[in-house]
N, C-alpha and C positions, 0 to 999 in steps of 0.2 A: 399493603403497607400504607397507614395515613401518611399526611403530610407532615406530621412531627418525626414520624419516626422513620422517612426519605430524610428530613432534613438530616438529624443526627448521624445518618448511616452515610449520607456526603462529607458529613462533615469529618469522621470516623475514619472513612477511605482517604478522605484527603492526609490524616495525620499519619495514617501507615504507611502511606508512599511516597512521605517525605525522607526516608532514608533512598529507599530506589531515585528519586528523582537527585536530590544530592549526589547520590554516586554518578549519574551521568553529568556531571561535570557543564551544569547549563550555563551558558556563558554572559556575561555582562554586558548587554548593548548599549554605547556611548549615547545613543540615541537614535530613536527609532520612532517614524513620523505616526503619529495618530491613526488609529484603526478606530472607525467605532463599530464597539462591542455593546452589539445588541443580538436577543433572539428574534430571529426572523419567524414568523405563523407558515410557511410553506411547507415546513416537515412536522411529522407528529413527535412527540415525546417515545420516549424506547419502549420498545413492546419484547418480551422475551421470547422468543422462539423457540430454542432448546439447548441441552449442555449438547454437548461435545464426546458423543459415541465412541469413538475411538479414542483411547487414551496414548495412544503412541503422539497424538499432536498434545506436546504439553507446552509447548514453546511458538504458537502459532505468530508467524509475522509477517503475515502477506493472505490476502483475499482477492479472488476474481472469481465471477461468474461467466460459467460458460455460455459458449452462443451459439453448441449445436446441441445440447441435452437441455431439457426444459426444470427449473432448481434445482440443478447440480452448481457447488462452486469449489473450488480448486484453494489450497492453502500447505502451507510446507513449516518448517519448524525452523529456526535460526541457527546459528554459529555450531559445529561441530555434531549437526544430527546427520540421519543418512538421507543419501539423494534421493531423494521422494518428493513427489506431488500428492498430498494429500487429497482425496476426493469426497466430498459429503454432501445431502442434497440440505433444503434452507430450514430444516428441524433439526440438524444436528448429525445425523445418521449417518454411520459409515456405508460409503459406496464405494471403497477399493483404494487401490494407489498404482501411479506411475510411478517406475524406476528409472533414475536417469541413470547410462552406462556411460562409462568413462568419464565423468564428472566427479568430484567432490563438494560437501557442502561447506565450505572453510566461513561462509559468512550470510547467508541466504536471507534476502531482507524484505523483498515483496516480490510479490507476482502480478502478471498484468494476461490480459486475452484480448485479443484483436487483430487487423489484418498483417498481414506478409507477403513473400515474394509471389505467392500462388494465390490466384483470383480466385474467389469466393471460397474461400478455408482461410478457416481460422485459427490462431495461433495462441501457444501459452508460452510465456516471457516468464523468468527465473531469473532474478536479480538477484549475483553476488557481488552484492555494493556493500555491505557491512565491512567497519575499519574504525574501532571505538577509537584507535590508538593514533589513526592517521600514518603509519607504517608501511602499506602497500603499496608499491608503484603502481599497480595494475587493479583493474574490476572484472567481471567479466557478466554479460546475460546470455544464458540457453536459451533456444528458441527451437520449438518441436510441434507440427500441428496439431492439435485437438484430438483424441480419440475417437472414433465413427463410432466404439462399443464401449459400456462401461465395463469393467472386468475387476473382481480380486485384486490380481494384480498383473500388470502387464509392462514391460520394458520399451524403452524409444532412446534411439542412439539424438541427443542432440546437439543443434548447430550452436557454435560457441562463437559469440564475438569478445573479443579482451579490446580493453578501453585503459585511457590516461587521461587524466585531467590535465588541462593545461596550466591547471599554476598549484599543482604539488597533490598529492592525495589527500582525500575527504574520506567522514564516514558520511556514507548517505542511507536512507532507508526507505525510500519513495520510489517506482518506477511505474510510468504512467507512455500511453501509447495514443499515439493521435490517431484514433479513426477515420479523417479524413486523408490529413497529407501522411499517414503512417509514420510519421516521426517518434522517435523515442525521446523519451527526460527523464532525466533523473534528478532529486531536491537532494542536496544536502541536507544534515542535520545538525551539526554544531556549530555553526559560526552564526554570530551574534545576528546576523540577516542571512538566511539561508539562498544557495544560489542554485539556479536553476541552468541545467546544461542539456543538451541535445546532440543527438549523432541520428542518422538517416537508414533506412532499411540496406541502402547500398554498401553501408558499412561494411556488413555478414559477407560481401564476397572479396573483401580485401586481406592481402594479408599480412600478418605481425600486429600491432600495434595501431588501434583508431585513435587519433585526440579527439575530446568531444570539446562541442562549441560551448563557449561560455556565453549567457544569452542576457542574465537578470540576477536580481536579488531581489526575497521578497521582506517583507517587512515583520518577521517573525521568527523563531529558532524553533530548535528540536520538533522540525514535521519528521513524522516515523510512519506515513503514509499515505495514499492519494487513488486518487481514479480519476480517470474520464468518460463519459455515459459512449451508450455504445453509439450514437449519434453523435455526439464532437459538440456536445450543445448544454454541457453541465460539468463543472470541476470540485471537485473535491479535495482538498488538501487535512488531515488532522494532524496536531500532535497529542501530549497527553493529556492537556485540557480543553483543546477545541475544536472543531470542525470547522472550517473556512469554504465557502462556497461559492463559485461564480458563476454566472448565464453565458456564453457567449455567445454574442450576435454573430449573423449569417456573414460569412468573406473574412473574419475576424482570425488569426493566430491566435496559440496558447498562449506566447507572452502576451499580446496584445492583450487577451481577457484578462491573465494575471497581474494586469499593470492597472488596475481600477483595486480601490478598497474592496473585501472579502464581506460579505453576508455571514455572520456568525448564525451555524445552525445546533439544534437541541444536541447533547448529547450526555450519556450518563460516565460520571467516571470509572473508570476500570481499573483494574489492581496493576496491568502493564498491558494497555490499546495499543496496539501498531498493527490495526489491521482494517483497512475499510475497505468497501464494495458499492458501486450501485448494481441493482438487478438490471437486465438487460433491457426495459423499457424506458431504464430511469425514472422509474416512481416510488421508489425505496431506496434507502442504503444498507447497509448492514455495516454491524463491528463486531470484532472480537479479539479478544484479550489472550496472551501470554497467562499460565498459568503460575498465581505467586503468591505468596502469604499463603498456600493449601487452599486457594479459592481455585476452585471448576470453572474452565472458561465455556462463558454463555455466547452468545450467539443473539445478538440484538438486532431489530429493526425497524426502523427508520417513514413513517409511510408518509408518500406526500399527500398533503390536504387537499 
């Protein structure tokens, strides 16, 4: 595709997903301090990887890469599909699925991998934070270790923590897992500066009802997704037009890195993005798109310079 006819097809996408974007209901910020919005040269421009093997993910909203099978990553479908972890390696290809038992998916909005309560095993995170409507008192994330085998498909009973905001329900669509202090966060999505909350591993063995900590706000709306590199030393936050990216220095906290202006990095628009990933090295990212307007969600990648 030359560059007239990328431009056109930006600008194309951009006009058919102003009815979707309108329906999410983006909110009005009074004001909101200066970001500068530049592309930073650290990432490459999208490179296509491949569609999307299995068409049972038609609703993808959540990406992680695993950190015991070498390009396998893990994604699930949103609001009212079945409890599945989707499994595909970094072409596209289906490689099976997890069933979660005793779970429902009423709102399933990302997925994250990383540590937990057992030393050196790895874990996959299932965030049902989704809540267009801000209706729920409650959230809740599964947590189930990693599979040792790939399989068709195979079943895991998992551990469930239920959450409360402390100043009323959010929709949120972000869950992000600190590889160092194993902390969990979650970003909101609709309020005019989105806020950034945390609860601790030791949450999973309490029971009824965790409040999660309110910690920050960041200076932007509608993030509908996020990672942290599997070292604790890159962040990623996008919503539906940009990728925000931070370094964080050694001894540093996530708020602490997310309290510096964001690196804007390359990214291509999508019909409906709410799905990013770094590869386990963190030398790539990847996205992928909800399927909408009859467009095939592709599977993009990110490489750093």
């Amino acid at each position: 595709m030359n560059s007239m006819n990328y431009y056109i097809f930006k600008v194309f996408l951009i006009f058919v997903s102003l009815p979707f974007l309108i329906s999410q209901r983006v909110p009005q910020a009074k004001y909101l301090p200066l970001i500068p919005m530049y592309q930073d040269s650290l990432f490459s421009g999208p490179k296509t990887v491949g569609r999307l093997e299995n068409r049972e993910i038609d609703e993808a909203s959540g990406l992680a890469f695993s950190r015991v099978h070498a390009g396998i990553l893990y994604t699930h479908n949103d609001s009212g599909g079945d409890p599945f972890v989707f499994i595909l390696d970094t072409l596209g290809k289906d490689q099976g699925k997890i069933i979660l038992e005793g779970v429902k998916n009423r709102d399933w909005e990302d997925i994250a991998v990383g540590p937990g309560p057992q030393a050196n095993t790895s874990y996959i995170y299932v965030g049902e934070i989704g809540d267009n409507n801000a209706g729920h008192r409650e959230i809740q994330i599964h947590r189930f270790p990693e599979p040792k085998k790939l399989e068709k498909s195979q079943k895991v009973k998992p551990e469930t923590l239920t959450l409360v905001y402390p100043d009323g329900p959010r929709d949120a669509e972000t869950l992000m897992i600190d590889p160092i202090t194993k902390d969990i966060f979650i970003l909101s999505k609709r309020d005019s500066a989105n806020i950034l909350y945390r609860t601790t591993q030791d949450a999973f063995g309490k029971k009824g009802k965790v409040e999660l900590e309110k910690v920050m706000t960041l200076d932007f709306t509608m993030s509908v997704a996020g990672d942290i590199s599997s070292d604790g030393s890159q962040i990623l936050i996008k919503n539906y037009l940009a990728v925000f990216y931070w370094q964080r220095n050694p001894g540093e906290t996530i708020p602490e890195a997310l309290s510096r202006n964001p690196v804007i990095l390359p990214y291509k628009p999508e019909p409906q993005g709410e799905a990013i990933a770094f590869d386990p090295l963190g030398k790539s990212y990847f996205t992928l798109s909800e399927k909408r307007f009859q467009i095939e969600p592709v599977l993009y990648r990110y490489h750093k310079k």
